[in-house]
ZAKE-949738 format. One record per atom (N, C-alpha, C): x, y, z; residue in three letters. Coordinates in pm, whole numbers, plus 50000, padded with zeros to 5 digits. Each point is the difference from the previous one (the first is absolute). Last residue first. Example, Ala and Ser with C-alpha at 12.3 -4.5 7.8 and 13.67 -1.06 7.14 Angstrom:
512854977550708SER/500825011950006SER/499235010950073SER/500294942849993ALA/499115011950000ALA/500905012050000ALA/
// end
This chain:
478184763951092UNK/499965005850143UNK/501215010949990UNK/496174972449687UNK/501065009249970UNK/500355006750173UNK/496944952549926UNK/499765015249985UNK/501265008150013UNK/498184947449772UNK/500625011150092UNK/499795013950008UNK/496154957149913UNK/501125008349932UNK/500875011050099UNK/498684955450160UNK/499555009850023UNK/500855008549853UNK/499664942950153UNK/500785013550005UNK/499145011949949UNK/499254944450173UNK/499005013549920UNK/501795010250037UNK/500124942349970UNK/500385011350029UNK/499425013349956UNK/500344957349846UNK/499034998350101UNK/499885016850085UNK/502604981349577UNK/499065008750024UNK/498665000250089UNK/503514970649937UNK/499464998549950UNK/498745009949994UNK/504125001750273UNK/498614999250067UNK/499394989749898UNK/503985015049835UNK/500354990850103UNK/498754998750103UNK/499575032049621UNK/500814984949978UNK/500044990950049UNK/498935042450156UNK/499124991249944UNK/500314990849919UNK/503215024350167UNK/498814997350169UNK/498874993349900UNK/503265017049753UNK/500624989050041UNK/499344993950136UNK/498945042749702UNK/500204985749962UNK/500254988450060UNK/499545042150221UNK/498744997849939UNK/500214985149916UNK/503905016450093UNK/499344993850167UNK/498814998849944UNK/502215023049648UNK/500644985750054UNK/499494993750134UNK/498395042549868UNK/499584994949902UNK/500594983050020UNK/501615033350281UNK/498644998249998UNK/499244993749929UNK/504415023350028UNK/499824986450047UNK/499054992950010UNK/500665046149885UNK/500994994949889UNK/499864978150071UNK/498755038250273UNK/498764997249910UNK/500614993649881UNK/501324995150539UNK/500305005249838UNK/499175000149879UNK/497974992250523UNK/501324993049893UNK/500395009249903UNK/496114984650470UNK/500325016149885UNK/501504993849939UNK/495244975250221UNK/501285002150007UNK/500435009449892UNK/495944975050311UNK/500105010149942UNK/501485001749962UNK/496484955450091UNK/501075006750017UNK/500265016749933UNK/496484954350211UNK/499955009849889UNK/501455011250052UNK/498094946450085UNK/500925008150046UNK/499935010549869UNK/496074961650121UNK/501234998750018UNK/501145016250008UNK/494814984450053UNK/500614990749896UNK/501445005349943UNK/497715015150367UNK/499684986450036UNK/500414991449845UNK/502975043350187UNK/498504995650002UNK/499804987449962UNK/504395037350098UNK/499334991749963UNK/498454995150063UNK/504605039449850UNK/499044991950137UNK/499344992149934UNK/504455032949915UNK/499224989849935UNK/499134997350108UNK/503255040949780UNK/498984991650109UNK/499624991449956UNK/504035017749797UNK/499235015350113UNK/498934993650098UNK/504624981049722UNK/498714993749998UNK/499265012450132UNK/503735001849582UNK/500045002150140UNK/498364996550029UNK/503574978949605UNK/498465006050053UNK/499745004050162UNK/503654981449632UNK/500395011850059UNK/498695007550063UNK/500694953649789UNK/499745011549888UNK/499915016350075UNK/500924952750225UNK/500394999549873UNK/499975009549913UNK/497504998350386UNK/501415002850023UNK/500714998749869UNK/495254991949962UNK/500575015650023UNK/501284999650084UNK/498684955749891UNK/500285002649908UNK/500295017850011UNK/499114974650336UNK/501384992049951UNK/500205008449896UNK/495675004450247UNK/501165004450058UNK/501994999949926UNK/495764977849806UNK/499855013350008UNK/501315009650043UNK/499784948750080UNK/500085008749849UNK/500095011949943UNK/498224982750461UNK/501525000149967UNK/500275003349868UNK/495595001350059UNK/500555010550074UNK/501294999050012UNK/496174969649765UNK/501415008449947UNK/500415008750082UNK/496354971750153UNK/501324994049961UNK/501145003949906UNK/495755024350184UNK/501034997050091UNK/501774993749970UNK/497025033749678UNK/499434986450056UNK/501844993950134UNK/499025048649746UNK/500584989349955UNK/499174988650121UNK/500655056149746UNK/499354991850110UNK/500064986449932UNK/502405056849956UNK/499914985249992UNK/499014990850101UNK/501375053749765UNK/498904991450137UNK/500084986949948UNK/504055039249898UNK/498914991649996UNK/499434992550054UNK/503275051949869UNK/499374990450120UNK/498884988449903UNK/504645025549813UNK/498495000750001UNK/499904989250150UNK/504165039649800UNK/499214988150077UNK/498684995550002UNK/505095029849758UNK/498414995850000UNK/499684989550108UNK/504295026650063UNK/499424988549981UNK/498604999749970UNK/503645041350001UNK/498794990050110UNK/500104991449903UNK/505205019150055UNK/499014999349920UNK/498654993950087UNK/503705034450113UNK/499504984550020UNK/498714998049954UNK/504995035849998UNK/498564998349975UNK/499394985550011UNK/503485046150176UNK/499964982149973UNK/498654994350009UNK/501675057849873UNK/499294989750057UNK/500214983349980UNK/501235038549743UNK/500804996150119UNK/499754987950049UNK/496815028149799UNK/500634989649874UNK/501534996050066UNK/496515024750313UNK/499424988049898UNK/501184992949936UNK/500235045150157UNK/500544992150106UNK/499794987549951UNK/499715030549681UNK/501534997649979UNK/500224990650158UNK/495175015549890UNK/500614988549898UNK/501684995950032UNK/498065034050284UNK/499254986449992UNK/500304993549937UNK/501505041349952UNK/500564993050056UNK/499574990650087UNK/498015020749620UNK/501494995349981UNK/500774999250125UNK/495435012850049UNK/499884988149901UNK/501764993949956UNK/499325047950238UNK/499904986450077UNK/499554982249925UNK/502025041349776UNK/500724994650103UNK/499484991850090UNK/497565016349596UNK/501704993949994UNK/500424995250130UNK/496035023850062UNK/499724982649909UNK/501484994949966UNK/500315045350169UNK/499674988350048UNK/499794986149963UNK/500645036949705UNK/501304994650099UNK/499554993150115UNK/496955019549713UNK/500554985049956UNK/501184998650057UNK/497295036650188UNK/499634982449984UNK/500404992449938UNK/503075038350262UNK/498804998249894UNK/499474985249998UNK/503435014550282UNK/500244996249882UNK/498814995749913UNK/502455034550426UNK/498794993549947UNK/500324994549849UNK/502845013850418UNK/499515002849877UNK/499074988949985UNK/501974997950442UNK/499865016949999UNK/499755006649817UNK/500464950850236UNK/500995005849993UNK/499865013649971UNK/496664959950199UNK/500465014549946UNK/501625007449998UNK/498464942250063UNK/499805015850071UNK/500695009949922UNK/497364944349959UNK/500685017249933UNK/500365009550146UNK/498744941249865UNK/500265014150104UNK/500355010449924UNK/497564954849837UNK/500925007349973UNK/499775009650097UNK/498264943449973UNK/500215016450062UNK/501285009749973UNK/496964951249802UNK/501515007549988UNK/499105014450123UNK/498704942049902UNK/499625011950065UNK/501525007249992UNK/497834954349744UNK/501235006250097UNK/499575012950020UNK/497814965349695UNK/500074992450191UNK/501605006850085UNK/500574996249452UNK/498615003050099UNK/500174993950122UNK/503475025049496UNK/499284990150200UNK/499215001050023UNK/502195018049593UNK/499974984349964UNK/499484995650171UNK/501515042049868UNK/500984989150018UNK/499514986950007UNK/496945039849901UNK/500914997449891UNK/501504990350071UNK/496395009150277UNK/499354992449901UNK/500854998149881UNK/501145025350398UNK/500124984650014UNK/499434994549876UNK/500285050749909UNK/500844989250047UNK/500344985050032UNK/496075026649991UNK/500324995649857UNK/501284995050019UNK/498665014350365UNK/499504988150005UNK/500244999049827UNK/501675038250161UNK/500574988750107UNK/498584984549956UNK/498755041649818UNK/501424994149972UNK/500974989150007UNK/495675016050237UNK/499724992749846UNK/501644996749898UNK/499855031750426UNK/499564982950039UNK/499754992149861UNK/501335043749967UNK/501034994650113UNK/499654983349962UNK/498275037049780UNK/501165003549984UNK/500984992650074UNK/494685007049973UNK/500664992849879UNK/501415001949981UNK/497735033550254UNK/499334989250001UNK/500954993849849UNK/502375029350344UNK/498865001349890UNK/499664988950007UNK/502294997250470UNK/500075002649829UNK/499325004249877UNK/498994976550457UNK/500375021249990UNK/500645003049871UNK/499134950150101UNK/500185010250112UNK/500205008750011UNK/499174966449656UNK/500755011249937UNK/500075009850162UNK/498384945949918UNK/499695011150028UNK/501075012249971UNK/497854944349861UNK/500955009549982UNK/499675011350112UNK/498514944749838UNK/499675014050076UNK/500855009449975UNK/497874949349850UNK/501235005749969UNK/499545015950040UNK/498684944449829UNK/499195012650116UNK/501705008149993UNK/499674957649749UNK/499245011549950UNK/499665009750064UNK/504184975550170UNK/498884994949905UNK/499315011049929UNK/502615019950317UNK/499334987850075UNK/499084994449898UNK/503805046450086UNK/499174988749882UNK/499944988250067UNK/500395057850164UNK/500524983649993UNK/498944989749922UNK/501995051650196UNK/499474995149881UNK/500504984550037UNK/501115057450195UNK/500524983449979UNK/499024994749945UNK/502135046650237UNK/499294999149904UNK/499714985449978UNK/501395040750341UNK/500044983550051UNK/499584993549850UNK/502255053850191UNK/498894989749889UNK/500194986050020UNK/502525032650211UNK/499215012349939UNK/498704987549924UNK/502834982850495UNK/500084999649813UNK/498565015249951UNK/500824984650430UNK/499985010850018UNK/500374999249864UNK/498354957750141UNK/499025010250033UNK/500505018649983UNK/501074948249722UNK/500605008950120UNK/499295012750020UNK/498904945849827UNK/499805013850006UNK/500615010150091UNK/499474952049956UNK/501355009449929UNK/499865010450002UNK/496514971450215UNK/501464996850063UNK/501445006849958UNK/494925007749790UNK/500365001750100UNK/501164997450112UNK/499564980249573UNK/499945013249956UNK/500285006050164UNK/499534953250009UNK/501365001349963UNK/499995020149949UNK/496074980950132UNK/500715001250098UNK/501065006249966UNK/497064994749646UNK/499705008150092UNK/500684998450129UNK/500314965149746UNK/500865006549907UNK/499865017050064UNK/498504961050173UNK/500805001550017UNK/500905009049960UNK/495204995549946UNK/500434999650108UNK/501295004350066UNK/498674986349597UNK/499595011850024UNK/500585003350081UNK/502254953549848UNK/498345005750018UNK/500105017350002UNK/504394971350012UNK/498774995249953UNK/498685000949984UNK/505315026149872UNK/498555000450099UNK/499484987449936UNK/505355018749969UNK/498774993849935UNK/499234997150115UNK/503035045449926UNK/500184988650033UNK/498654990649995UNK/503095050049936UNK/498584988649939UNK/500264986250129UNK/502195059449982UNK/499624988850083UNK/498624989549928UNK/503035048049870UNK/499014991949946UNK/500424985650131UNK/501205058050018UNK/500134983349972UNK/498884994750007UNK/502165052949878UNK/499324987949932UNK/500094988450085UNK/501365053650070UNK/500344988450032UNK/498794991649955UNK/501165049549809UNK/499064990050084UNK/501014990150031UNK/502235031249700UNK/500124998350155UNK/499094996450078UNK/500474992949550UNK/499455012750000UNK/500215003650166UNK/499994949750012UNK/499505009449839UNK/499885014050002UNK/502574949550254UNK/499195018250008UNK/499855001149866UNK/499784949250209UNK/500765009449931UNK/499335018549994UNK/499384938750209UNK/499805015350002UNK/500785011949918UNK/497644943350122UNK/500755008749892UNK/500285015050054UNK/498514942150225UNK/500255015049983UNK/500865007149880UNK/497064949150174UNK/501115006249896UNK/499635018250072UNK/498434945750137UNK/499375012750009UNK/501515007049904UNK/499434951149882UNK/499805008450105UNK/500065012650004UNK/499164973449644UNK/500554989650077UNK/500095007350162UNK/496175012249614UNK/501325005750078UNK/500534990150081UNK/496584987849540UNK/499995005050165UNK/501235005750074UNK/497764988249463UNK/500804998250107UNK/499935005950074UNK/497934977949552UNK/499795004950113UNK/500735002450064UNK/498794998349514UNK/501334991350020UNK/500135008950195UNK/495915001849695UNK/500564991749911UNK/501034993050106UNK/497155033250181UNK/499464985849976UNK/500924991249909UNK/501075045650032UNK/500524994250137UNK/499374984650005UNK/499215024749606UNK/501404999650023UNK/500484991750158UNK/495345023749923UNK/500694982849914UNK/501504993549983UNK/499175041450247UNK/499024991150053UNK/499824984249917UNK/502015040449790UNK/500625002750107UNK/499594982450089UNK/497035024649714UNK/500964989949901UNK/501344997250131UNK/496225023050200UNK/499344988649894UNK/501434992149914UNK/500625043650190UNK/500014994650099UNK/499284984549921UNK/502445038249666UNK/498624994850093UNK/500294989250090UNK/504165025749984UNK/499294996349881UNK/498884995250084UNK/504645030350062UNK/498634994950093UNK/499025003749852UNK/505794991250069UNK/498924999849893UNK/498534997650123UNK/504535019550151UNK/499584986349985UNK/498605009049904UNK/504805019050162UNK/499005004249938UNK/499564985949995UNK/503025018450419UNK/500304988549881UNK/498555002349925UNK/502895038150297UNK/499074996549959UNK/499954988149901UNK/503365034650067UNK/499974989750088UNK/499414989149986UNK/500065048949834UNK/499754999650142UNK/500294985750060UNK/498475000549437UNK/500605012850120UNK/500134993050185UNK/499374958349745UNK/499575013749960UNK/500665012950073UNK/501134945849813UNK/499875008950148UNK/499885014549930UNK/499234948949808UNK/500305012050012UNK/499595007150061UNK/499774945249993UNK/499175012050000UNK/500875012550000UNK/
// end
């Protein structure tokens, strides 16, 4: 990426929609939390990401970085299709939407960025913002050690007593974390989550070896 006046790394902010398929194609998550900081114009810039699993978390991790005598707390985070921003005193559209076109152009989801500012005594207009805080979100990002997600589907299995070793034998064999199982008067219904790249082979090979005694559930995208 080329560095603009003042410092500043220039990132491309393209529709949020094409950005979003990009992250469905080839997914990744923050191996761990990451810091960036650099001046612009004599602000001080840092960027603090690190990967969230829920809302929840990703709203803590904002509140835990946040430095209360900073001129600006700004930050943005991607959770699948849900995804927040805020510009904390900034024009509108100069902080938080940046910082999230950002994660979307490195290719991450399921990570939360916070950029700090404090006033260095000039002002850099609105596209010097969008420069500087989107570019130094991206320049903390592409640093960044990255880990790839894993598609996962969950499925509802149900089986008759006398395949329950079978069962058991066979989701070790294919990397199936088993979430619940209980049972009833005609035998053992299971819930388990796996690779979705594996799913199709346990679907095969549980009814193979049942003779398709075995009900499976279409999976659901976890």
């Amino acid at each position: 990426m080329p560095a603009s006046a003042g410092g500043a790394v220039d990132f491309d902010l393209r529709p949020m929609r094409r950005r979003w398929l990009k992250i469905m194609a080839m997914p990744d998550t923050l191996a761990s939390p990451v810091t960036h900081d650099q001046e612009i114009r004599h602000s001080r810039f840092v960027a603090h990401a690190a990967p969230i699993g829920d809302a929840a978390s990703a709203l803590e991790f904002v509140r835990t970085i946040s430095v209360a005598d900073a001129t600006h707390n700004c930050w943005a985070y991607r959770l699948g299709a849900e995804y927040r921003s805020s510009d904390d005193g900034e024009p509108a559209g100069t902080a938080g939407r940046p910082i999230l076109a950002a994660i979307d152009g490195q290719g991450f989801d399921r990570v939360a960025v916070v950029v700090i500012r404090w006033y260095g005594g000039i002002k850099l207009g609105a596209g010097g913002l969008v420069r500087a805080y989107g570019g130094t979100a991206a320049e903390c990002l592409r640093l960044a050690p990255r880990l790839p997600l894993i598609p996962m589907v969950t499925l509802a299995l149900r089986c008759g007593f006398d395949d329950i070793g079978l069962v058991h034998a066979t989701l070790a064999q294919h990397s199936a974390l088993k979430l619940d199982e209980s049972f009833d008067h005609d035998g053992v219904r299971f819930q388990v989550q796996l690779p979705a790249d594996h799913a199709q082979a346990l679907k095969t090979r549980l009814r193979d070896a049942t003779r398709n005694r075995i009900g499976i559930s279409d999976p659901l995208t976890a």
